[in-house]
Residue, then its C-alpha position, 0 to 999 in steps of 0.5 A: x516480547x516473544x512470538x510464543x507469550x504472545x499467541x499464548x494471550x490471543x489463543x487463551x481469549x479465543x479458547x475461552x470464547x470458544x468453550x463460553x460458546x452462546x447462552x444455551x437456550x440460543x445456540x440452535x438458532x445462532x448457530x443457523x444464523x451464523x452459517x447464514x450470514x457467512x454464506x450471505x457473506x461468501x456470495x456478496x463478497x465479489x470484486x472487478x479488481x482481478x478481471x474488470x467483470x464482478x465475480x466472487x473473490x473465490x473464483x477470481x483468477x489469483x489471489x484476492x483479499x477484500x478487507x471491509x472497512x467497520x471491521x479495521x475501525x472495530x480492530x482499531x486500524x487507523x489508515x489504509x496502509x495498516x490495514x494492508x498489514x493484516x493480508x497474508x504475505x504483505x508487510x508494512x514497513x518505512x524508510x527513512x523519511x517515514x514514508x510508508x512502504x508495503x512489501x508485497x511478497x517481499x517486493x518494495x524494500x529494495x525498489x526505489x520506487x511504488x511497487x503496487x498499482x494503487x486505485x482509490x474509487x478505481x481511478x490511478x493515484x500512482x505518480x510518475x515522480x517517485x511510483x508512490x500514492x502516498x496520501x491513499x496510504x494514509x487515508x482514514x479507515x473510517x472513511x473506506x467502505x473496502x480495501x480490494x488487494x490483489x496480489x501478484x503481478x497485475x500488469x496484463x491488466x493494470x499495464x504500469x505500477x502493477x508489479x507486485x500487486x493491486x490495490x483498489x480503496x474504495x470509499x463510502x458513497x452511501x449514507x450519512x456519518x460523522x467520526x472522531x479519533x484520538x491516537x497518542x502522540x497528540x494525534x487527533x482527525x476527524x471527518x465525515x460522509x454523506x451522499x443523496x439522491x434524487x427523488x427519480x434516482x437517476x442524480x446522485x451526489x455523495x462525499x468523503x471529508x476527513x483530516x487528521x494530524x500528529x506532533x509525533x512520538x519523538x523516540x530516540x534516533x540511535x547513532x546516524x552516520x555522522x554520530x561516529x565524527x562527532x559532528x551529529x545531532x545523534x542520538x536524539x529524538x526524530x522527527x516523526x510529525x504527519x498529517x492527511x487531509x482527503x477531500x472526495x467529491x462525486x456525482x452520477x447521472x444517467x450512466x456518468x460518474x464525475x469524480x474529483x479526489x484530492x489528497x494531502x499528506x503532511x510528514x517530517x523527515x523522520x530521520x532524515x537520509x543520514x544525518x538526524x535533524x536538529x531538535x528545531x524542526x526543520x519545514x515539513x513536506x506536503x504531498x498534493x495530489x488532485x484527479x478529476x475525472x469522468x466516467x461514462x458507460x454505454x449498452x452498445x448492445x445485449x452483448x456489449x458494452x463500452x467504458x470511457x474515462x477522460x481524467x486529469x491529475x495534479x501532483x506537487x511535492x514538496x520534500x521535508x527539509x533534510x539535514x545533509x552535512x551537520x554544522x561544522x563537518x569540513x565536507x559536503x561528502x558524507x561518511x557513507x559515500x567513498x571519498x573522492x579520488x587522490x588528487x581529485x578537489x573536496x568540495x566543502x562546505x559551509x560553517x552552518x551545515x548543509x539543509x536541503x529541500x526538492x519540490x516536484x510538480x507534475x500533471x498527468x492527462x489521459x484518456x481510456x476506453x474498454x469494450x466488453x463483449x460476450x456475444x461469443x457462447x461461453x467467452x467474455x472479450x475484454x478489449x482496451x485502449x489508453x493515452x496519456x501524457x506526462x509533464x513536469x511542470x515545475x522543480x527547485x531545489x534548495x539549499x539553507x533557504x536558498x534556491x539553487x538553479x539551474x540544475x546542475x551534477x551536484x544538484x541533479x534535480x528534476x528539469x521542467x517541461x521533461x515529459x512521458x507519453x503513454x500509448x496502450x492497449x489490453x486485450x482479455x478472454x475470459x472461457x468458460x468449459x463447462x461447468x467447473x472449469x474456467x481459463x482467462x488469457x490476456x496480454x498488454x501492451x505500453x509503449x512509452x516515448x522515453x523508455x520504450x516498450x513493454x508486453x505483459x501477458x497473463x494465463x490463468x485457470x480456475x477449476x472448481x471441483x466441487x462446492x467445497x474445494x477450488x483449484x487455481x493456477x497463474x503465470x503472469x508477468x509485469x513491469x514497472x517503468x523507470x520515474x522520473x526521478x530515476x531518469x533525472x537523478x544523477x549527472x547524465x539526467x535523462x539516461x535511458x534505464x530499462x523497466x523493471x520485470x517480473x515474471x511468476x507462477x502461483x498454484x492455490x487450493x481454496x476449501x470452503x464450508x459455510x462456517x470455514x474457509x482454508x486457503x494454501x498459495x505457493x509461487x515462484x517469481x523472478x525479479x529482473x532489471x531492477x533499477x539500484x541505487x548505486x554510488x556514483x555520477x548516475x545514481x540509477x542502474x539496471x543492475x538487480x536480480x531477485x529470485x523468490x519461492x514462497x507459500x502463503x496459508x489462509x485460514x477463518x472459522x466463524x463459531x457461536x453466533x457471532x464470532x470469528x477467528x482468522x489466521x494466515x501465515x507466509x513463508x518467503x525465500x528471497x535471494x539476491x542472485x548477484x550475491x547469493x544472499x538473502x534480500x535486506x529487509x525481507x521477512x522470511x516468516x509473517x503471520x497475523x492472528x485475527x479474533x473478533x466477536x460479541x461480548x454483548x449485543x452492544x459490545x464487541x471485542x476486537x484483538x489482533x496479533x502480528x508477526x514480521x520474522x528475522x530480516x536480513x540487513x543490506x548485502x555487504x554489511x551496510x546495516x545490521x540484520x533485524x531482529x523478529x517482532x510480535x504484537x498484540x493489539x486490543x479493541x472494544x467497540x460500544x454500539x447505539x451509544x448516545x444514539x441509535x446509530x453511535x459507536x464508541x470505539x477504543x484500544x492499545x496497540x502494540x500492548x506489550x511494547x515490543x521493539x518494531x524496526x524498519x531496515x535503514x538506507x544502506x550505510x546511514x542508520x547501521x542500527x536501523x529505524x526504531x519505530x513508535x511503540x506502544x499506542x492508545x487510541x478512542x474513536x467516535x463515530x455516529x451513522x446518520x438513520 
């Protein structure tokens, strides 16, 4: 479907809105009303996510999108990775295992690894393995009370992970609810939250339990990269099943905060690297991640406050099992890797194929401390000190069932007892001149015990000329460190390889009324040292180089009483500079329509529109380019059903059923990733009075 048909369906039911407006009688009141609560929304909206200090989002330094989690429930978003779809210059993508991937600004498709700091209650979930927070991705909406995303470098910080952005999912800790869901695809979740507290105030308990499951759309794979020899299960359908169970328990009392967090994400492996498994489904991977952590806040004194965290964190992964050679292919070199040299011995391989599967432990400790001191007129000192020690604590690796060790060049898997130790330290002013303008410096330093060092500094303004009309300006930089599964995939495991770097300039405009908000972003950032999978003994090098300039719009009118319209739009020129072509799988356009608004005191309607433009394939042919897609999705929300405090909640998306692809690794699917279409889904919820 057509980017034009389809903003020619969500624009006519705005204009219809718009000119149906509120009953007669009603409108001077309404109107009041509505430039009330976007007022009362524009001052509540604040966030620590930029500074560590709560402020407006507005005045924040950089780029901050607060997404409020009734609102995805009411546009019918399932998880926290859709969710980040609706920011302006984020695209939302997978690879081909399914796993979830956001492009932040064009940055994540060509990384190997997790290129966001993802924080769930503002604790960590990143992993030292592979960079990812896969289950946070995968969390419920329904269980989110809000999804804080900064965008741009944030390491200054955030130190490690940071890299192209920052993403903080915060989850209900007030009230009782319940909810059920039902999506195509025989997927069903449900779950639930309370919290209580003590008749003096000072304990408080609260919780967050959902799980939800799918057997998977089952679409066609198209040709893989054995179809071509005739020894393929290709073309037929994927293996797309998936599944996340999250477990949240917290207590506070007297300034401490005890937190335990455990995530758990089930998932096929979709198309498998090059080779489509069998119609017999394989094992499926489970993901487990557990952090339990402690939080304690001190007045030292009027002006000045310290913040401790003790935390420990468990990580298991254990891979799908995955289809490397189909049965009957002579060879265990698939027909995407160069053949070996004339001469040199062709390993076969068995009759029955090759299936193989990894399984990964981890655990992470650490220790964090910040002071905050403003006894300095118009200054605000952020200070901060963290350890942590990193330890793989188990690895295997499995060929047809059975488990091959030790680790060897053909295997090349993770080796126990391979460790990371992790000393850093923050140091923040935030300086207020005058009344209007206000300057935040700051620098971070890591220094890790395997890949050495990092600086990452920060200086930004936020210059607010009057009530209506902001200014901002940021250069920062940021980093990544090299994962462990960088480090150790390849026959020389644990070679050194450099980290990442990122350095970016980004000016924004911000004009602002009660009922209208305006936003313009343009940037220039620089990508160095990226780690690129190559062919070869060391599958990891330092090789990559990116240049990007870009623009982002943002825009939201609130009309008759209790209507919004939102848009953003973003334009991204991405190139690989050793090529001088543009970056695979990088949007140059994106653009999201959002519409939401009472049809009647107990309805509400809900619609979205979302485009991802032409993306380039991999340099050098490996895949084909994709083609732009557009869709529409439609919900419709009943309040106080059955029960005061009840709400049904139902949909489509992607109505039209327009062609969704993700970029495939280079040389395996040359067509690409066709992903699941069009979609219903229903959802109960009741909030306990």
């Amino acid at each position: 479907m057509t980017m034009r048909r389809s903003t020619t369906v969500l624009f006519s039911i705005a204009l219809g809105l718009l000119a149906r407006g509120a009953p007669a009688a009603d409108a001077p009141a309404a109107d009041e009303a509505a430039e009330l609560a976007a007022l009362l929304d524009t001052l509540e909206e604040v966030t620590e996510i930029a500074t560590r200090n709560r402020m407006n989002t507005d005045y924040v330094p950089g780029m901050v999108t607060v997404l409020r989690g009734e609102e995805l429930e009411s546009r019918g978003i399932a998880t926290v990775w859709q969710a980040l779809g609706l920011v302006s210059g984020v695209e939302i993508t997978r690879n081909n295992f399914g796993e979830p991937l956001v492009l932040m600004r064009g940055v994540g498709q060509t990384l190997h690894s997790g290129n966001l700091k993802v924080m769930l209650n503002s604790v960590p979930m990143n992993n030292d393995l592979n960079g990812y927070a896969p289950g946070v991705m995968q969390l419920p909406v329904a269980m989110v009370e809000r999804i804080e995303v900064y965008r741009g470098p944030g390491s200054a910080l955030y130190g490690e992970y940071a890299y192209a952005g920052v993403v903080n999912v915060v989850t209900r800790q007030e009230g009782q609810g319940v909810y059920l869901r039902f999506d195509s695809h025989d997927s069903a979740g449900g779950g639930g939250y309370a919290s209580w507290r003590s008749p003096s105030g000072k304990l408080k308990l609260f919780g967050d339990l959902s799980r939800w499951s799918g057997d998977g759309s089952r679409i066609d794979s198209g040709p893989d990269a054995f179809t071509t020899t005739g020894y393929s299960y290709a073309p037929g359908p994927i293996d797309d099943r998936e599944g996340d169970g999250v477990a949240i328990l917290g207590a506070e009392f007297n300034g401490f905060r005890l937190l335990s967090q455990y995530t758990r994400m089930e998932h096929g492996p979709w198309f498998g690297r090059s080779a489509l498994p069998p119609p017999d489904p394989l094992a499926i991977g489970v993901t487990r991640h557990h952090t339990l952590s402690l939080d304690k806040g001190w007045a030292l004194a009027d002006d000045l406050d310290l913040q401790t965290r003790l935390y420990h964190q468990a990580f298991s992964d254990d891979s799908p099992e995955v289809v490397l050679v189909p049965p009957g292919y002579p060879t265990r070199i698939p027909p995407s890797l160069p053949a070996p040299p004339p001469g040199a011995p062709v390993p076969l391989a068995p009759p029955e194929g090759v299936v193989n599967q990894r399984s990964s432990d981890l655990r992470r400790s650490g220790a964090e401390a910040s002071l905050t001191w403003d006894g300095w007129t118009d200054h605000q000192w952020l200070f901060g000190l963290g350890y942590a020690r990193s330890e793989v604590t188990g690895s295997s690796y499995a060929e047809n069932g059975a488990t091959i060790l030790p680790y060897n060049a053909r295997t090349a898997g993770l080796p126990e007892g391979a460790d990371r130790k992790l000393v850093s330290a923050t140091v923040q002013d935030q300086w207020r001149i005058g009344e209007r303008l206000e300057l935040t410096g700051g620098i971070h330093y890591d220094d890790y015990s395997d890949v050495g060092d990092s600086i990452t500094p920060r200086l930004a303004a936020v210059w607010r000329h009057d009530d209506r009309h902001l200014f901002k300006g940021q250069y920062a930089e940021a980093f990544r460190p090299p994962t462990f599964g960088e480090l150790f995939d390849g026959t020389r495991n644990g070679r050194r390889l450099r980290p990442e770097t990122l350095r970016s300039l980004e000016l924004s405009y911000i004009y602002r009324v009660s009922d209208t908000r305006f936003q313009l972003t343009v940037f220039n950032t620089e990508l160095q040292d990226l780690i690129s999978e190559v062919a070869g003994p060391d599958r990891y090098r330092n090789l990559g180089e990116i240049r990007q300039r870009g623009a982002e719009a943002e825009w939201e009118r609130r009309f008759a009483a209790n209507w919004r319209l939102g848009a953003n739009l973003s334009f991204l020129d991405s190139v690989d500079r050793p090529t001088g072509k543009p970056v695979g799988g990088s949007a140059r356009w994106l653009a999201n329509v959002t519409l939401d608004g009472r049809l009647a005191p107990e309805w509400q309607l809900s619609a979205r529109l979302n485009h991802v433009g032409d993306r380039a394939g991999w340099p050098g042919g490996g895949t084909a380019p994709l083609d732009d897609y557009t869709t529409v999705s439609l919900g419709l929300s009943r309040f106080d059903l059955g029960a005061k405090g009840g709400t049904l909640r139902f949909g489509v998306e992607n109505l039209f059923d327009d062609e969704v692809q993700a970029l495939a690794t280079v040389d395996t699917y040359r067509g690409n990733l066709t992903q699941p279409g069009r979609s219903g889904w229903l959802q109960y919820s009741y909030a306990i009075p």
